[in-house]
OpenMM code with the backbone's topology and positions (N, CA, C; nanometers):
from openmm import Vec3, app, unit

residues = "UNK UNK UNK UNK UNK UNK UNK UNK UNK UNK UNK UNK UNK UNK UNK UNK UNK UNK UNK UNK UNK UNK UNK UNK UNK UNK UNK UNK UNK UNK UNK UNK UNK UNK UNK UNK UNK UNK UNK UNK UNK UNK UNK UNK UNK UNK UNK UNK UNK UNK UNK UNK UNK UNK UNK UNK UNK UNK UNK UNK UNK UNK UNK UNK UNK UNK UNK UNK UNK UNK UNK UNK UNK UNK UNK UNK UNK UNK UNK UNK UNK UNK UNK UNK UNK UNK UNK UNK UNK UNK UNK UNK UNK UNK UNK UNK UNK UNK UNK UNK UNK UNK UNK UNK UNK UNK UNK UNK UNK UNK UNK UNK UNK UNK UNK UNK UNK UNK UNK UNK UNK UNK UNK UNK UNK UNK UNK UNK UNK UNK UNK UNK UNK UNK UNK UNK UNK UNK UNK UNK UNK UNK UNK UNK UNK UNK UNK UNK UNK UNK UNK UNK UNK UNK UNK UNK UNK UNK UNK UNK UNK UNK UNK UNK UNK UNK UNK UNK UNK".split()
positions = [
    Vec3(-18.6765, -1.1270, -0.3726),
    Vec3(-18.7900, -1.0695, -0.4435),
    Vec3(-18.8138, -1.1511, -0.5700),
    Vec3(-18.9440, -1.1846, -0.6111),
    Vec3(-18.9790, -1.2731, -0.7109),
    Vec3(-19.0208, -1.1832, -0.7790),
    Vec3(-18.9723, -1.2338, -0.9409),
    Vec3(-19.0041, -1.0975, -1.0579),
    Vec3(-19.1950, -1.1609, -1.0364),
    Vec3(-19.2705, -1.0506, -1.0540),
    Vec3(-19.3819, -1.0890, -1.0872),
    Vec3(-19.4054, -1.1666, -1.2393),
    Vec3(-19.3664, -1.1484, -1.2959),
    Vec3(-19.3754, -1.1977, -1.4094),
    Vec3(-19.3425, -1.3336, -1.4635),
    Vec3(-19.2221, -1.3793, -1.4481),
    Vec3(-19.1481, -1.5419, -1.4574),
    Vec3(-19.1994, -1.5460, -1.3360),
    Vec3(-19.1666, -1.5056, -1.2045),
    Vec3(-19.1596, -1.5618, -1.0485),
    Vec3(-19.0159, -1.6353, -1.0202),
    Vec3(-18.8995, -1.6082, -1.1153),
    Vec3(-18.7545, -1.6045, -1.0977),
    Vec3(-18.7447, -1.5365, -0.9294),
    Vec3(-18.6492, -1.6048, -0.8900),
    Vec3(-18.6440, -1.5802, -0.7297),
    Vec3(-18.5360, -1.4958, -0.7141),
    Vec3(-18.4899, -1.4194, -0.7908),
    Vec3(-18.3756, -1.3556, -0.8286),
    Vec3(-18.4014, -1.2118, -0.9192),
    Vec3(-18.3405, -1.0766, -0.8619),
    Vec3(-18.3476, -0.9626, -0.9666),
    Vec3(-18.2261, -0.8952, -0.9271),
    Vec3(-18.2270, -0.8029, -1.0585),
    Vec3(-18.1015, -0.6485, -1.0273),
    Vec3(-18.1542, -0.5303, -1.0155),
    Vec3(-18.1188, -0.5079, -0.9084),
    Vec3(-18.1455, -0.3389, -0.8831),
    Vec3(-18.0775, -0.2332, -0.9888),
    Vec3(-18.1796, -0.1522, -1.0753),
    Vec3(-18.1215, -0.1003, -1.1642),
    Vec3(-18.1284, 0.0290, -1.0825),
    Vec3(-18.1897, 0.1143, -1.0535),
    Vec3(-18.2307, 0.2378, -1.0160),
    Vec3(-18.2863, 0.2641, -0.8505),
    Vec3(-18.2075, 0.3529, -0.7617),
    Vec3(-18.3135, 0.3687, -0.6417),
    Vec3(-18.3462, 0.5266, -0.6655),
    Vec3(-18.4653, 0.5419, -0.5439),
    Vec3(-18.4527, 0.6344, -0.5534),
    Vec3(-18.5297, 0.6841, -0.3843),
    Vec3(-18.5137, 0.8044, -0.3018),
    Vec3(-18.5766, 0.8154, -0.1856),
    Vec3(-18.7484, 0.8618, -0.2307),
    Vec3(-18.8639, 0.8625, -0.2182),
    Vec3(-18.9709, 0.9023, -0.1998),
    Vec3(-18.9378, 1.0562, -0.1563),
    Vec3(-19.0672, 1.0936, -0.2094),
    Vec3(-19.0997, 1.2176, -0.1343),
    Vec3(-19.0762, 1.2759, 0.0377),
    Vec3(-19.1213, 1.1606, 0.0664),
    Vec3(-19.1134, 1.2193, 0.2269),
    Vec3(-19.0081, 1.1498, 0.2798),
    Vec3(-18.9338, 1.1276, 0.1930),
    Vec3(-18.7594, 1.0210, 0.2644),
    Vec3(-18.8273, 0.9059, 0.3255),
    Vec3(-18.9448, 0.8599, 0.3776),
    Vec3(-18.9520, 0.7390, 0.4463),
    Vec3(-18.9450, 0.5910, 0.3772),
    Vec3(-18.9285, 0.6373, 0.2575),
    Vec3(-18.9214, 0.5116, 0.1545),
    Vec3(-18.8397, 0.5056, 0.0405),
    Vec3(-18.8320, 0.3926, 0.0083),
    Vec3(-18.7274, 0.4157, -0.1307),
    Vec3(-18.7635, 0.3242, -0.2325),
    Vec3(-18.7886, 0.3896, -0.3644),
    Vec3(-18.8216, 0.3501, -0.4612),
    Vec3(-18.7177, 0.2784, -0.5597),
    Vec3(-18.7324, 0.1488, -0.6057),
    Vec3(-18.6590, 0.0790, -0.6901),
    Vec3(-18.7172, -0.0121, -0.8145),
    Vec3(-18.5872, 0.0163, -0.9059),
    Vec3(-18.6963, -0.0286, -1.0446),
    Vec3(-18.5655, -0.1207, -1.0298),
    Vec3(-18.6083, -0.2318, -1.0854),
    Vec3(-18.5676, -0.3681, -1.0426),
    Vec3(-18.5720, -0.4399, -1.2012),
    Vec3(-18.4544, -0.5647, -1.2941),
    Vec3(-18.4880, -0.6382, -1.3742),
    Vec3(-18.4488, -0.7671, -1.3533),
    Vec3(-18.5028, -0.8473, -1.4082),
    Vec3(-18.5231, -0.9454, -1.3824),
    Vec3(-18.4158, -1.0470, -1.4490),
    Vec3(-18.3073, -1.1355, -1.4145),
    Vec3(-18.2390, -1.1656, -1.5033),
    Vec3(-18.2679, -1.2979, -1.6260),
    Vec3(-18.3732, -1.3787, -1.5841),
    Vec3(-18.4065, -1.4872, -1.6231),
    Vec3(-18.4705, -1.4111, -1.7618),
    Vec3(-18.6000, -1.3370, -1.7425),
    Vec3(-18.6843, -1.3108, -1.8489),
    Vec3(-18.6522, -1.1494, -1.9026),
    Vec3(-18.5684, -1.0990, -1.8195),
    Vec3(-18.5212, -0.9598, -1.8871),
    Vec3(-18.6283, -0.8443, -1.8617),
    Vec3(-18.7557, -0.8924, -1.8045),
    Vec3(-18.8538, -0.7180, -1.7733),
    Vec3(-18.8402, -0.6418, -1.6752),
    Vec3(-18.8335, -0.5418, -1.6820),
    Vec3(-18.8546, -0.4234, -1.5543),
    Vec3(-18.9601, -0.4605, -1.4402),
    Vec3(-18.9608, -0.4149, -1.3337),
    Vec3(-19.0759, -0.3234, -1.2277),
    Vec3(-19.0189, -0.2881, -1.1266),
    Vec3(-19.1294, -0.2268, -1.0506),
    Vec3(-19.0694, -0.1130, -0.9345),
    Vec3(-19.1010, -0.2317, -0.8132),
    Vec3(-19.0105, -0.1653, -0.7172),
    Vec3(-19.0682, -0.1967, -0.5394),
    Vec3(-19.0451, -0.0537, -0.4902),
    Vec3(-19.1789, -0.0601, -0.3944),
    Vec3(-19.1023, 0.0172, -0.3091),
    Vec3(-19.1064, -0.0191, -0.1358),
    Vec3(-18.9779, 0.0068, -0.0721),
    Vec3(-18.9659, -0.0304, 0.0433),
    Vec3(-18.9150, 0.0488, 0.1347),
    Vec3(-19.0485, 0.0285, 0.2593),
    Vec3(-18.9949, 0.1145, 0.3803),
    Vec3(-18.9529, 0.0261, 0.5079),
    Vec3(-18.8944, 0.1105, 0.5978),
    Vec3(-18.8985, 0.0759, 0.7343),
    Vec3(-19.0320, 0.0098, 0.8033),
    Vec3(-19.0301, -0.1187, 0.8868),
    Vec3(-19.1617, -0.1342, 0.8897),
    Vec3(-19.1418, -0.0810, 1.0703),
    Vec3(-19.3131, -0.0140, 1.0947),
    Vec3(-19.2763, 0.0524, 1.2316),
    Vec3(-19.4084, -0.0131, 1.2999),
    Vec3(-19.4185, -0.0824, 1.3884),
    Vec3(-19.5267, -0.1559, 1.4325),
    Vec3(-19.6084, -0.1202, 1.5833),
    Vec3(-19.7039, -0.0819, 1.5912),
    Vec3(-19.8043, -0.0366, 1.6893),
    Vec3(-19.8206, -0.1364, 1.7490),
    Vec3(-19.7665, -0.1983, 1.9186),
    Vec3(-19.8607, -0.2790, 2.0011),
    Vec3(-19.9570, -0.2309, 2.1064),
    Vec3(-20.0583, -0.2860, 2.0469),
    Vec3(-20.1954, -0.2187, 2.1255),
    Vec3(-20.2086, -0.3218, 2.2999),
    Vec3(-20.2977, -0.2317, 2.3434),
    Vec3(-20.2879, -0.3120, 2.4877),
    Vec3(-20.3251, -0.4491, 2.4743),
    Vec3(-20.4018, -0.4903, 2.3796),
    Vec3(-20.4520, -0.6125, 2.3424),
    Vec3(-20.3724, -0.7266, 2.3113),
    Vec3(-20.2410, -0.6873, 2.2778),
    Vec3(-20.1278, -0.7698, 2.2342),
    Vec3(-20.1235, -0.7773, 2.1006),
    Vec3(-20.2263, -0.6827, 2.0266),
    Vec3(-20.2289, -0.7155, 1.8523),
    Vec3(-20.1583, -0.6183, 1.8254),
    Vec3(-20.0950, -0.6726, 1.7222),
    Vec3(-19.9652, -0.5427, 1.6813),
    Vec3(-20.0081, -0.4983, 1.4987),
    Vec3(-19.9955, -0.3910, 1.4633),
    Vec3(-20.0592, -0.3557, 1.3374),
    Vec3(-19.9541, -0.1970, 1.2901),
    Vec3(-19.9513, -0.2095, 1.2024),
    Vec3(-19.8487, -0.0582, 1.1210),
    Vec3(-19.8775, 0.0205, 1.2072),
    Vec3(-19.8068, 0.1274, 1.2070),
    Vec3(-19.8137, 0.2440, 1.2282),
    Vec3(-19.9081, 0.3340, 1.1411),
    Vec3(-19.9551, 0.4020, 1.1946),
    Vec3(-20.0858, 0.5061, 1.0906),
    Vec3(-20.0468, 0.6556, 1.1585),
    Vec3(-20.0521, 0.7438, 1.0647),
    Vec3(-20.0464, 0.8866, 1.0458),
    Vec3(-20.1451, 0.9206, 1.0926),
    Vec3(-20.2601, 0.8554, 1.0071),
    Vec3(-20.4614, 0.8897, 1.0405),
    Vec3(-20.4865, 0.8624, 1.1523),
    Vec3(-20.4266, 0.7749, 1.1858),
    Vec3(-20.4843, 0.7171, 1.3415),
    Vec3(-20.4534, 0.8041, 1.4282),
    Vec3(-20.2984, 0.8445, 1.4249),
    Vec3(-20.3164, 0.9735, 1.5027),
    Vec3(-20.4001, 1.0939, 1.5097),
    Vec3(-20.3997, 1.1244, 1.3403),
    Vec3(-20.4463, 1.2666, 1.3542),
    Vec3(-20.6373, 1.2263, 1.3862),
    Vec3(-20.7215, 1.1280, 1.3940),
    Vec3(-20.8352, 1.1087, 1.4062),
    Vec3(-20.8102, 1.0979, 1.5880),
    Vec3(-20.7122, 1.0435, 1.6327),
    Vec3(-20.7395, 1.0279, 1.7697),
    Vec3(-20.7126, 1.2275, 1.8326),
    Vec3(-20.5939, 1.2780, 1.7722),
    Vec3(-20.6070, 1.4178, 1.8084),
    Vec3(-20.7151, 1.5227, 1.7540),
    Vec3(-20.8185, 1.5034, 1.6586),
    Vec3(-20.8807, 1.5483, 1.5847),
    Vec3(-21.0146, 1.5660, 1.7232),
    Vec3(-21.0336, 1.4416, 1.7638),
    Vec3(-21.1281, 1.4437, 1.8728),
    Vec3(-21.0781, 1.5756, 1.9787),
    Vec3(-20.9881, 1.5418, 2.0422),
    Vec3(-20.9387, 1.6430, 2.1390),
    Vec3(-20.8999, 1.8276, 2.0704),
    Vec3(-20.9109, 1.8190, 1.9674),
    Vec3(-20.8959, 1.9285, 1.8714),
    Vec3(-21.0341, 2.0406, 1.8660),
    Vec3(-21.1652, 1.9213, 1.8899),
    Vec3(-21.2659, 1.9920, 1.8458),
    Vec3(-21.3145, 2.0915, 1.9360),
    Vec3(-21.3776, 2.2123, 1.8088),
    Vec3(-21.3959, 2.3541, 1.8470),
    Vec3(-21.3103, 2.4273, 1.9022),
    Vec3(-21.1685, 2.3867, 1.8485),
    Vec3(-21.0280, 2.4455, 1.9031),
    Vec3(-20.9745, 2.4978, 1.7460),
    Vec3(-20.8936, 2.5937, 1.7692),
    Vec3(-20.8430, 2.6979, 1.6119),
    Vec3(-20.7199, 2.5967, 1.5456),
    Vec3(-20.7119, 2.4660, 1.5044),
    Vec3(-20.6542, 2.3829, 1.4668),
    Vec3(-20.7422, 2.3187, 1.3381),
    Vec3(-20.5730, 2.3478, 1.2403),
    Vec3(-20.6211, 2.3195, 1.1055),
    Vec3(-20.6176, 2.1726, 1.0798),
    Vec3(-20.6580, 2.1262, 0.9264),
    Vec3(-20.5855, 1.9930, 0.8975),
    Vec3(-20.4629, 1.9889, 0.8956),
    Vec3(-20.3968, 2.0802, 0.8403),
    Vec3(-20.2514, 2.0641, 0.8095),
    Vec3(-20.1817, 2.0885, 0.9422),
    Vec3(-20.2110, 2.1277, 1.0378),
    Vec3(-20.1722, 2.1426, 1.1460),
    Vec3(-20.1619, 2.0314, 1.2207),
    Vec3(-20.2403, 1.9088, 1.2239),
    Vec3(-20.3087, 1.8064, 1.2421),
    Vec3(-20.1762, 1.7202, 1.1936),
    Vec3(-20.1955, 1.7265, 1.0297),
    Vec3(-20.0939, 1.6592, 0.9537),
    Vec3(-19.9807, 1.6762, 1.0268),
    Vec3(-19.8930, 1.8083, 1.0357),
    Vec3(-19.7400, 1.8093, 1.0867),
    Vec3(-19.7516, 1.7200, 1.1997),
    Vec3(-19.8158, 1.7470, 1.3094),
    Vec3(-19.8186, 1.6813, 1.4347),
    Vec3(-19.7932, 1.5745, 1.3821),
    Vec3(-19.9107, 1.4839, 1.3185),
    Vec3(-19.8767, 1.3187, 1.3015),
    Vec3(-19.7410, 1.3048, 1.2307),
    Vec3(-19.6743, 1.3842, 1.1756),
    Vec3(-19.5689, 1.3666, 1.1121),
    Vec3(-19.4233, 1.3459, 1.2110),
    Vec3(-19.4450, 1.5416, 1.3110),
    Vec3(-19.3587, 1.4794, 1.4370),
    Vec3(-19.3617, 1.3662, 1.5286),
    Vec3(-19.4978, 1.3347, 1.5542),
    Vec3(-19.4530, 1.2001, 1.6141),
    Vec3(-19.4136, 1.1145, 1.5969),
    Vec3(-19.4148, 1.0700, 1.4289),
    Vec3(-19.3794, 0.9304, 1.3369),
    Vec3(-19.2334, 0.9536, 1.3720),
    Vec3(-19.1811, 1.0416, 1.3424),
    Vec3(-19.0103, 1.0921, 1.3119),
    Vec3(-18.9715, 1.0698, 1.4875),
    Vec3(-19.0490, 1.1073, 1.6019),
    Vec3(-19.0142, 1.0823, 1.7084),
    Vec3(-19.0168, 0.9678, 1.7511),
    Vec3(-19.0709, 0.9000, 1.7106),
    Vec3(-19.1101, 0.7071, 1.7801),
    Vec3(-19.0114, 0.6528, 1.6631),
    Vec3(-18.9980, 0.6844, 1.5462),
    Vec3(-18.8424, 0.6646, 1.4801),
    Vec3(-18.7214, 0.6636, 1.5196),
    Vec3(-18.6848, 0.7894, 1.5535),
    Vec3(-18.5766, 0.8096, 1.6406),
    Vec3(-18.5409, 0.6958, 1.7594),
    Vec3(-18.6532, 0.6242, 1.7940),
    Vec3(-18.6168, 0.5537, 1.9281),
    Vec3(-18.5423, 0.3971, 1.8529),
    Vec3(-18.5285, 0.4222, 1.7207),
    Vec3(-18.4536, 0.2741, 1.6742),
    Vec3(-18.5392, 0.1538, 1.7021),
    Vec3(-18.6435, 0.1477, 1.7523),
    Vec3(-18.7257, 0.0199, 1.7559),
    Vec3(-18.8585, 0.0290, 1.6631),
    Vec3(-18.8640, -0.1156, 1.6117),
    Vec3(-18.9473, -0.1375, 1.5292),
    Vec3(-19.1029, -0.1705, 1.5620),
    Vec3(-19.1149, -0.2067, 1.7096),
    Vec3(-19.2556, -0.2566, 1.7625),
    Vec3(-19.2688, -0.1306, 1.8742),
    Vec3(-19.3829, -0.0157, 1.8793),
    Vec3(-19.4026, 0.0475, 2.0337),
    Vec3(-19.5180, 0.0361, 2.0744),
    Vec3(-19.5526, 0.0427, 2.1745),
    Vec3(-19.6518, 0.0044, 2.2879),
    Vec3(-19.7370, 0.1502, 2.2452),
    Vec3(-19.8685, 0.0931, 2.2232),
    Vec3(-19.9808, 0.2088, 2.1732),
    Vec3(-20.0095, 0.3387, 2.2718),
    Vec3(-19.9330, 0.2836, 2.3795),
    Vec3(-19.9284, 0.3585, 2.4884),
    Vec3(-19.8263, 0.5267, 2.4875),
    Vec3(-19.7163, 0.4739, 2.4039),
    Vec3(-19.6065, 0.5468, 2.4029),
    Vec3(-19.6347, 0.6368, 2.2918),
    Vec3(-19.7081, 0.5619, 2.1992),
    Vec3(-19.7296, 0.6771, 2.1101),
    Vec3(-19.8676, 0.7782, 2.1686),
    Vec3(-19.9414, 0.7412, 2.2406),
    Vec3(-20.0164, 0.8745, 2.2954),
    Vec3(-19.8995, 0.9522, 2.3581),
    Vec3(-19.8036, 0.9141, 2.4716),
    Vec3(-19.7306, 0.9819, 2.5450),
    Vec3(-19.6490, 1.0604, 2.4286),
    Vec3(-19.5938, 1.0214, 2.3440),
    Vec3(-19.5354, 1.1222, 2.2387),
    Vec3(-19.6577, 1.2223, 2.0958),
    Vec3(-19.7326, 1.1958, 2.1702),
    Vec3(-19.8457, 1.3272, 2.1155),
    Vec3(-19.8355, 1.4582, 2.1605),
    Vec3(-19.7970, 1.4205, 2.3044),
    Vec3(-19.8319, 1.5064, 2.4455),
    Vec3(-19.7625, 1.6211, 2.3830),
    Vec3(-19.6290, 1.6388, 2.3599),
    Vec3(-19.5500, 1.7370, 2.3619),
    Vec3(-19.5550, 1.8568, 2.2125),
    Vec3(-19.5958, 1.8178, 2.1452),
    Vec3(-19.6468, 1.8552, 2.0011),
    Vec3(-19.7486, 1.9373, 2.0395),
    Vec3(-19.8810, 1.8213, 2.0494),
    Vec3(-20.0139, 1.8758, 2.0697),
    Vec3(-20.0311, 1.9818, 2.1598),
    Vec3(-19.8980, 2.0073, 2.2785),
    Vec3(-19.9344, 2.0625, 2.4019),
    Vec3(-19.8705, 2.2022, 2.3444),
    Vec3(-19.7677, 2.2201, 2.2219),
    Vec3(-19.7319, 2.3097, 2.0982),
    Vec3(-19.8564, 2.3919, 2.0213),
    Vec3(-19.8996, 2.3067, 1.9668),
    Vec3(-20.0389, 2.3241, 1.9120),
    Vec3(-20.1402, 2.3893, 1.9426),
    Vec3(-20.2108, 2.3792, 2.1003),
    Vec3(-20.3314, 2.4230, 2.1460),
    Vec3(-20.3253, 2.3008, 2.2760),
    Vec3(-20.2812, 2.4095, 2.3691),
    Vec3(-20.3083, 2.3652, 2.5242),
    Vec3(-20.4545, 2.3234, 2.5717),
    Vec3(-20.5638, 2.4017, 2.5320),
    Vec3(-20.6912, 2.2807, 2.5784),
    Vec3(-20.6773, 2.1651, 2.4962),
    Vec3(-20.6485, 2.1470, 2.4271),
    Vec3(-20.6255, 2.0153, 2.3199),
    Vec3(-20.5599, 1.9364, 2.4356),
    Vec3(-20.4495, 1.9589, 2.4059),
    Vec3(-20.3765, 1.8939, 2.5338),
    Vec3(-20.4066, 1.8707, 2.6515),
    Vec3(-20.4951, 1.9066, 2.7137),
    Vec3(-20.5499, 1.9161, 2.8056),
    Vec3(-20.6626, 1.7634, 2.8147),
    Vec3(-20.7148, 1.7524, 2.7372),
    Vec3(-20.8167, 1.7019, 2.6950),
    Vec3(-20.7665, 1.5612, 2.6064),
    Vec3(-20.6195, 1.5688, 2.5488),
    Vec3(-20.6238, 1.4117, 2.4733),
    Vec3(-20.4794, 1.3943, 2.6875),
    Vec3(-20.4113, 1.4726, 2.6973),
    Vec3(-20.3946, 1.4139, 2.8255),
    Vec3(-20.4499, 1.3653, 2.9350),
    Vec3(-20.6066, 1.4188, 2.9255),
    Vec3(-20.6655, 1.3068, 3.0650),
    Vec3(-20.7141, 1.1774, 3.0230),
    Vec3(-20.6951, 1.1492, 2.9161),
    Vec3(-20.7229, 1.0247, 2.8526),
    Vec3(-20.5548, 0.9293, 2.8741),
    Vec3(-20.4578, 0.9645, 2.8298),
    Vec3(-20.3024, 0.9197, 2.8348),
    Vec3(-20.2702, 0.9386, 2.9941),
    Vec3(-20.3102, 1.0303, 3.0725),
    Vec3(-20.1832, 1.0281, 3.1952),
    Vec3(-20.3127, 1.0072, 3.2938),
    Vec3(-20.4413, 0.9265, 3.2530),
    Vec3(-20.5642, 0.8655, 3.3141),
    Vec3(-20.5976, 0.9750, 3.4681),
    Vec3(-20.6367, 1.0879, 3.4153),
    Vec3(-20.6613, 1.1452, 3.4997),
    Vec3(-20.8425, 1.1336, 3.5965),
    Vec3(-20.8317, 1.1525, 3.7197),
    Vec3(-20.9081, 1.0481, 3.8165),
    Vec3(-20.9809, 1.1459, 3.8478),
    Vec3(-20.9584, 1.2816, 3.8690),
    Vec3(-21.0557, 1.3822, 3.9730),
    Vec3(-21.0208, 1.5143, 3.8978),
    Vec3(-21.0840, 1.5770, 3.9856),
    Vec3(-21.0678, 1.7417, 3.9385),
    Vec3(-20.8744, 1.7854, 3.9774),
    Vec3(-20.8333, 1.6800, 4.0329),
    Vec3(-20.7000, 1.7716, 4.1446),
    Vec3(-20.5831, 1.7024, 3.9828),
    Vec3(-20.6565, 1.6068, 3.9604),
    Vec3(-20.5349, 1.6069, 3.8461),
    Vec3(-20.5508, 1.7242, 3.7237),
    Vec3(-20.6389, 1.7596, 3.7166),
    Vec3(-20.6089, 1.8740, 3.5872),
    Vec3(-20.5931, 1.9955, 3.6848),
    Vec3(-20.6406, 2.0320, 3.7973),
    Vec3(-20.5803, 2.1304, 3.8444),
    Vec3(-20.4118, 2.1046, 3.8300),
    Vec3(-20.3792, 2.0197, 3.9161),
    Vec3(-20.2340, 2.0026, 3.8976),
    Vec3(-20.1677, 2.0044, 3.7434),
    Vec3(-20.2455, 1.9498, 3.6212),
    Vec3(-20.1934, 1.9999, 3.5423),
    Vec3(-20.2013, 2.1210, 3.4463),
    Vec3(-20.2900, 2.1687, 3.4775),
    Vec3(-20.3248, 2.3666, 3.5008),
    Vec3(-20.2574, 2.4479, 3.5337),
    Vec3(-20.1868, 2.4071, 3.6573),
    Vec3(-20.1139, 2.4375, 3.7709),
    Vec3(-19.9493, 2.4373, 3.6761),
    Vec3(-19.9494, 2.3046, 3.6358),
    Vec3(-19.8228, 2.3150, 3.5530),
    Vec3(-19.8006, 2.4024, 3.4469),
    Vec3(-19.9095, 2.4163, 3.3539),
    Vec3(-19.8666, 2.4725, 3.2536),
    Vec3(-19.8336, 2.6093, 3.2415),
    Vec3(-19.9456, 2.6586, 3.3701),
    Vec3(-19.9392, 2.8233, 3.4168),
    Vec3(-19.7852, 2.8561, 3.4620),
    Vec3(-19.7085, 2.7440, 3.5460),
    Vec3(-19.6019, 2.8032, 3.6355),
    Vec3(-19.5114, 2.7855, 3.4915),
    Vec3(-19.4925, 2.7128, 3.3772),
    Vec3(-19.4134, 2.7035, 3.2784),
    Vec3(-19.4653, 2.8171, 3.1817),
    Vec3(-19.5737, 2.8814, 3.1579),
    Vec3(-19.5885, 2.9840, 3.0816),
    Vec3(-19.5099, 3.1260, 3.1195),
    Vec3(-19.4923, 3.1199, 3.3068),
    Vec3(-19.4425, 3.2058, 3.4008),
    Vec3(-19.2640, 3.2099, 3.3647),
    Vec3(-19.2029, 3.0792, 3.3827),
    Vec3(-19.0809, 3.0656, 3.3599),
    Vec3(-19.0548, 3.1422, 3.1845),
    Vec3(-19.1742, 3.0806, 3.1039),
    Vec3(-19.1034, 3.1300, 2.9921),
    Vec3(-19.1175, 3.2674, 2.9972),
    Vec3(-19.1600, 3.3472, 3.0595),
    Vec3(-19.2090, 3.4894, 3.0271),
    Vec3(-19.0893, 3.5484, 3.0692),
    Vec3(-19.0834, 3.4302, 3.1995),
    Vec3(-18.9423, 3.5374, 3.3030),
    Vec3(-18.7969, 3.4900, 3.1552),
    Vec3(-18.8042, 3.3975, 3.1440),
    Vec3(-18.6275, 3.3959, 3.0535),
    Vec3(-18.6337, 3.4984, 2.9155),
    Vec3(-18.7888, 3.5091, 2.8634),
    Vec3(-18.8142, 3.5787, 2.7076),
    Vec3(-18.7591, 3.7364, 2.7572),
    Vec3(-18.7866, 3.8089, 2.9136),
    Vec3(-18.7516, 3.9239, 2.9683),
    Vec3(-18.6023, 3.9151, 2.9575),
    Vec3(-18.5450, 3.8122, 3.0273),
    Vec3(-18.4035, 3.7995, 3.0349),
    Vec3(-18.2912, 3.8137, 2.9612),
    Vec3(-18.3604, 3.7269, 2.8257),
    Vec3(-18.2700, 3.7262, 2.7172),
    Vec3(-18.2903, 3.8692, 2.6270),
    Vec3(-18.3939, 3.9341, 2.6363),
    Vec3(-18.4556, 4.0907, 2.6235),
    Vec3(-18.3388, 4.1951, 2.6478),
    Vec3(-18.3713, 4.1706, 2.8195),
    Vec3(-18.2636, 4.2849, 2.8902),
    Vec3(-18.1063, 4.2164, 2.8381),
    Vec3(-18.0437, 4.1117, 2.8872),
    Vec3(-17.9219, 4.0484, 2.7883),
    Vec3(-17.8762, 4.1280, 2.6901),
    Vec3(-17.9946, 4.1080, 2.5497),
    Vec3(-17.9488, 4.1878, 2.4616),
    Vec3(-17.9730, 4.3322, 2.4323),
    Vec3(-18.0318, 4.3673, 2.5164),
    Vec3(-17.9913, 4.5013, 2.5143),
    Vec3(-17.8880, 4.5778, 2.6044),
    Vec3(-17.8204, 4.4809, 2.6801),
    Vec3(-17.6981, 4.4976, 2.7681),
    Vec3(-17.5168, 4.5131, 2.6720),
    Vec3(-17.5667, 4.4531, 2.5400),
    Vec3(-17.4805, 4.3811, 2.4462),
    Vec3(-17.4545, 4.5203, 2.3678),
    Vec3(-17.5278, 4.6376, 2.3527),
    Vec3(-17.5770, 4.7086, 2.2911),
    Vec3(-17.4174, 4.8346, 2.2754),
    Vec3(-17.3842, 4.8858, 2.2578),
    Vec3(-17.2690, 4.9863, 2.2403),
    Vec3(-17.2916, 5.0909, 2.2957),
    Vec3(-17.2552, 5.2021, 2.4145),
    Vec3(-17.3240, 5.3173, 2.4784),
    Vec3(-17.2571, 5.3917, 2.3142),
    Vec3(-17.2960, 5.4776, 2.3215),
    Vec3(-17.3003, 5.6095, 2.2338),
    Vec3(-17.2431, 5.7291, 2.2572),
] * unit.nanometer
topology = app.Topology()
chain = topology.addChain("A")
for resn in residues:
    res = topology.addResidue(resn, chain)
    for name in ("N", "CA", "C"):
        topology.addAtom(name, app.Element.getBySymbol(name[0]), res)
């Protein structure tokens, strides 16, 4: 790091510190040649490759403008919007790689958004899992109904369970 100031190719880290949202870390830095302060701050760099082969940061906005479309006239807030883009950043994180295929980050929308508001999902998934006819959203209609079914049957289960747990009197 070059002090801005001399342009000494050399500094000391006096101070770190994490950012607000942990994804970065703030450091006030001096310079040993000319003796002045300043800050850096430095994150993880997380890189988007688009089908095109151009690779560009990662964006929060980009998500929430690409789910914002599939959102509309659906009961979804901004801030609702916000968390989502947030779980996915933290999820395409988790995978330890620094470059992902623009592809993967629609596929890790899916599971959030499909949290969020199922026509949403509905609607940014026939765009991601390139749906062709009417039989693919039936089929995935079809899915979500028989998984709303499963959850109903285990929410009963774990119901009766605990009231099995219960002490007779």
């Amino acid at each position: 790091m070059f002090c801005p100031f001399c342009r000494h190719p050399d500094s000391r880290v006096i101070d770190s510190r994490t950012s607000d949202d942990g994804l970065s870390i703030r450091r006030r830095r001096q310079c040993p040649e000319c003796g002045r302060r300043f800050s850096t701050t430095e994150t993880a760099s997380l890189n988007i490759v688009k089908r095109s082969g151009v690779v560009e940061p990662f964006s929060r906005d980009k998500v929430v403008t690409g789910v914002r479309k599939a959102c509309q006239g659906r009961p979804v807030t901004d801030s609702d919007l916000a968390l989502l883009a947030q779980r996915v950043e933290e999820t395409i994180r988790q995978t330890g790689a620094s470059q992902v295929a623009a592809n993967d980050v629609g596929l890790a929308i899916l599971p959030p958004l499909r949290e969020l508001d199922e026509v949403a999902y509905l609607r940014f998934a026939s765009v991601y899992r390139a749906f062709d006819s009417l039989e693919d959203f039936e089929s995935a209609i079809d899915q979500l109904r028989s998984e709303h079914r499963e959850s109903l049957r285990s929410d009963a289960s774990d119901a009766s369970d605990a009231s099995d747990d219960e002490p007779e009197l």
